[in-house]
Rosetta silent file (secondary structure, phi, psi, omega in degrees, C-alpha in Angstrom):
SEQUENCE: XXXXXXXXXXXXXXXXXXXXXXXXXXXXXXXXXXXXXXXXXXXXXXXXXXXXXXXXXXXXXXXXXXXXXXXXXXXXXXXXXXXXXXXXXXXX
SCORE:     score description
SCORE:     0.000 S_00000001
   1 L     0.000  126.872  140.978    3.445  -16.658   14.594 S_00000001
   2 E  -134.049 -169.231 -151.045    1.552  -19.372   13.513 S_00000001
   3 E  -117.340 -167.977 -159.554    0.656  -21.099   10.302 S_00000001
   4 E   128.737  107.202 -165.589   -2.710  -21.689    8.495 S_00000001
   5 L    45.095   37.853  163.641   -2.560  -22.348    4.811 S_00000001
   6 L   100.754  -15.679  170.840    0.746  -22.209    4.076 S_00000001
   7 E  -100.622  163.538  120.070    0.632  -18.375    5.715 S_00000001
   8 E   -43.083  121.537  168.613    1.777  -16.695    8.800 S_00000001
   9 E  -105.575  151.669  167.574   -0.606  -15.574   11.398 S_00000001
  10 L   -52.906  168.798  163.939   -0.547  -13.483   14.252 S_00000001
  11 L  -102.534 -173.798 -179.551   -0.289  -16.058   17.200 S_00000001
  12 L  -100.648  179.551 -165.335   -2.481  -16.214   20.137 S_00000001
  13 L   -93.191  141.484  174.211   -1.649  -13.993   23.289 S_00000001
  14 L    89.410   19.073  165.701    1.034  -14.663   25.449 S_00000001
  15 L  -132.195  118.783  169.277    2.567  -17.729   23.358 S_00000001
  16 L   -82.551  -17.780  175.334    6.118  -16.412   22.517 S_00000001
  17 L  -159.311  171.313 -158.209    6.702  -19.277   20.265 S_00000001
  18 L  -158.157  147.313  159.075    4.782  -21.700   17.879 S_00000001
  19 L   -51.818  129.593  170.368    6.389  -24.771   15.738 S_00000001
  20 L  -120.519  159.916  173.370    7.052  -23.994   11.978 S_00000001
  21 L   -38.346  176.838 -139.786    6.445  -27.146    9.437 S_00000001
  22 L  -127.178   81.818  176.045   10.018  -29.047    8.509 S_00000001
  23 L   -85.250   82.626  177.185   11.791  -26.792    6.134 S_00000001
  24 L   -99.981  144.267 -160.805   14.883  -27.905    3.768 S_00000001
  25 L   -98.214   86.805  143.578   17.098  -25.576    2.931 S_00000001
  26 L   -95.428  153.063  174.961   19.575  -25.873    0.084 S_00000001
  27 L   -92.472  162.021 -175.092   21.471  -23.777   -2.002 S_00000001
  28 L  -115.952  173.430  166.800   21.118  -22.864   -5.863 S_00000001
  29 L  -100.743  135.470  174.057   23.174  -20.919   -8.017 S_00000001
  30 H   -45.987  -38.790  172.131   22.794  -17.251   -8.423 S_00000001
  31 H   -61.521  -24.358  171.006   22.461  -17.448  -12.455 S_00000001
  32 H   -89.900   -0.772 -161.769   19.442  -19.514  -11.546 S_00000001
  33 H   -44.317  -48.285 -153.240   17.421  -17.227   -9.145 S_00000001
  34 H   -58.566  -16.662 -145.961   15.896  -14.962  -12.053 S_00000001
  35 H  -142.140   43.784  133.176   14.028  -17.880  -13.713 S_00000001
  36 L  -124.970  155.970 -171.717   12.482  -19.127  -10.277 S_00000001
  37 L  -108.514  162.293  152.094    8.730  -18.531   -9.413 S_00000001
  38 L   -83.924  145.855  179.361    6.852  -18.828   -6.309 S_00000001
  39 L   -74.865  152.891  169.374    4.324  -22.167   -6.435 S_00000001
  40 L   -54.332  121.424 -179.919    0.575  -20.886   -6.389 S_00000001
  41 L  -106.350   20.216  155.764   -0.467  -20.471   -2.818 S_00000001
  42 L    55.412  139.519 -174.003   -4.051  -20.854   -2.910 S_00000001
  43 L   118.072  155.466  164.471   -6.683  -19.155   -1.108 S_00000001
  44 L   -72.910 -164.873  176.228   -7.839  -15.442   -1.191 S_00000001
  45 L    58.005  150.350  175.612   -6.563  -12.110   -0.427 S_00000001
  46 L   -53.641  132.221 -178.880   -3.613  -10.286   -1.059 S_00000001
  47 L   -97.134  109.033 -158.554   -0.629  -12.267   -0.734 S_00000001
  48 E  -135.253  160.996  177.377    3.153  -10.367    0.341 S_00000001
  49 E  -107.959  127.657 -179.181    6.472  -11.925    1.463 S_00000001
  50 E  -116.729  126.962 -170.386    8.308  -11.097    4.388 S_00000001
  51 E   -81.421   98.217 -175.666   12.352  -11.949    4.726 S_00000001
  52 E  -119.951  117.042 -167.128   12.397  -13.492    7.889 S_00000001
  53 E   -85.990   93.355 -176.152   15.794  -14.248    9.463 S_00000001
  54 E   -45.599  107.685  171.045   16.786  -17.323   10.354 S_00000001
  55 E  -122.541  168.990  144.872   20.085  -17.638   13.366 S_00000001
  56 L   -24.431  -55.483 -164.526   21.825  -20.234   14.895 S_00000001
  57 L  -132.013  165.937  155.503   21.068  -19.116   18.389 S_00000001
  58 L   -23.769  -77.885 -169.098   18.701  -17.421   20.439 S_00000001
  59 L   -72.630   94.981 -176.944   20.782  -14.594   20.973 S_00000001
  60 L   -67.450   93.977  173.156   20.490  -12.230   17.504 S_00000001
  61 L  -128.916  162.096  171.346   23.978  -11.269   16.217 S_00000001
  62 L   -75.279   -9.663  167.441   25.364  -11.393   13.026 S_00000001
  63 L   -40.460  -59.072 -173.011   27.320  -14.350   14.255 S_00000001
  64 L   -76.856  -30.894 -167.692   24.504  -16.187   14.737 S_00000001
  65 E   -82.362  157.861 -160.255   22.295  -15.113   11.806 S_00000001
  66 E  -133.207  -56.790  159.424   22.374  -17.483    8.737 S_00000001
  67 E  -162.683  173.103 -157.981   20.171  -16.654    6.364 S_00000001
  68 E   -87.878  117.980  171.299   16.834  -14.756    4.948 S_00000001
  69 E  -139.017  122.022 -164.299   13.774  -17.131    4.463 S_00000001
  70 E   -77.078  143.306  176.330   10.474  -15.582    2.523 S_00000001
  71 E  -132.067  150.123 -165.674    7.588  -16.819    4.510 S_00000001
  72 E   -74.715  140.977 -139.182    3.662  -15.917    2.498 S_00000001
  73 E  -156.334  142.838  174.353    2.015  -13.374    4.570 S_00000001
  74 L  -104.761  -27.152 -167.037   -1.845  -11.699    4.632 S_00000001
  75 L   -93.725  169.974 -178.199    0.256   -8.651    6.430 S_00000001
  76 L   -91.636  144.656  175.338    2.799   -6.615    4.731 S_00000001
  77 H   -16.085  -78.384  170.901    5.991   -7.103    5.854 S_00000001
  78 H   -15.418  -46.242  153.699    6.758   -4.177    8.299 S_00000001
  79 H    -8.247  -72.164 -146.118    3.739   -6.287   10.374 S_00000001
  80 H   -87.971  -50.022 -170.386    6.199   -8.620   11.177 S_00000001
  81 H   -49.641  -52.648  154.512    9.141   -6.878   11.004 S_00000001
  82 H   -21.333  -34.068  164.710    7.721   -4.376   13.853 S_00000001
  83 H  -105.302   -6.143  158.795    7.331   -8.041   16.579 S_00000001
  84 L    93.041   30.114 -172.429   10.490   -8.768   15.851 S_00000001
  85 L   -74.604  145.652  177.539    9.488  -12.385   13.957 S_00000001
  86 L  -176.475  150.282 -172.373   12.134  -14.413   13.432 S_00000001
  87 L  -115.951  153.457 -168.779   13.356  -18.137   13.302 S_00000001
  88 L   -86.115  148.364 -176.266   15.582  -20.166   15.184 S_00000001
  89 L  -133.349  144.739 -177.339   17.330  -22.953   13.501 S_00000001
  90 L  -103.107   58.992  174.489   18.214  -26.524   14.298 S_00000001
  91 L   -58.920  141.079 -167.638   21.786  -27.026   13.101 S_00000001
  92 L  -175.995    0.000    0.000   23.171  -30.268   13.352 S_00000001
């Protein structure tokens, strides 16, 4: 994966891993979810979200996995789901 406007892209071949932008994470309360939007993401084409899961460690157990983070997509989900995308996290 890499990024370009704010989307995911395919990477190029034979790079297993790419940088993502500086992401903070906090939590809300569930009574607020319903009454938040996604910001405008600018740019053409269909636009789809893919639940991409975010562990601890390398090695993908539920031990390790932490949570679900929608990343903006030109592909439909299954795309991604199908390479096995997923992110690593820098707990600390």
């Amino acid at each position: 994966m890499y990024w370009q406007n704010k989307k995911i892209l395919t990477s190029a071949p034979q790079v297993l891993f790419s940088p993502l932008p500086v992401v903070h994470v906090f939590a809300i309360s569930s009574a607020n979810t319903a009454d938040s939007k996604l910001p405008p993401g600018g740019g053409g084409g269909a636009v789809s979200l893919y639940s991409c899961p975010v562990y601890k460690k390398p090695r993908r157990t539920d031990l390790n996995f932490i949570f679900f983070l929608q990343l903006r997509s030109l592909q439909p989900p299954q795309h991604w789901t199908l390479r096995g995308a997923a992110l690593l996290c820098d707990c600390k």
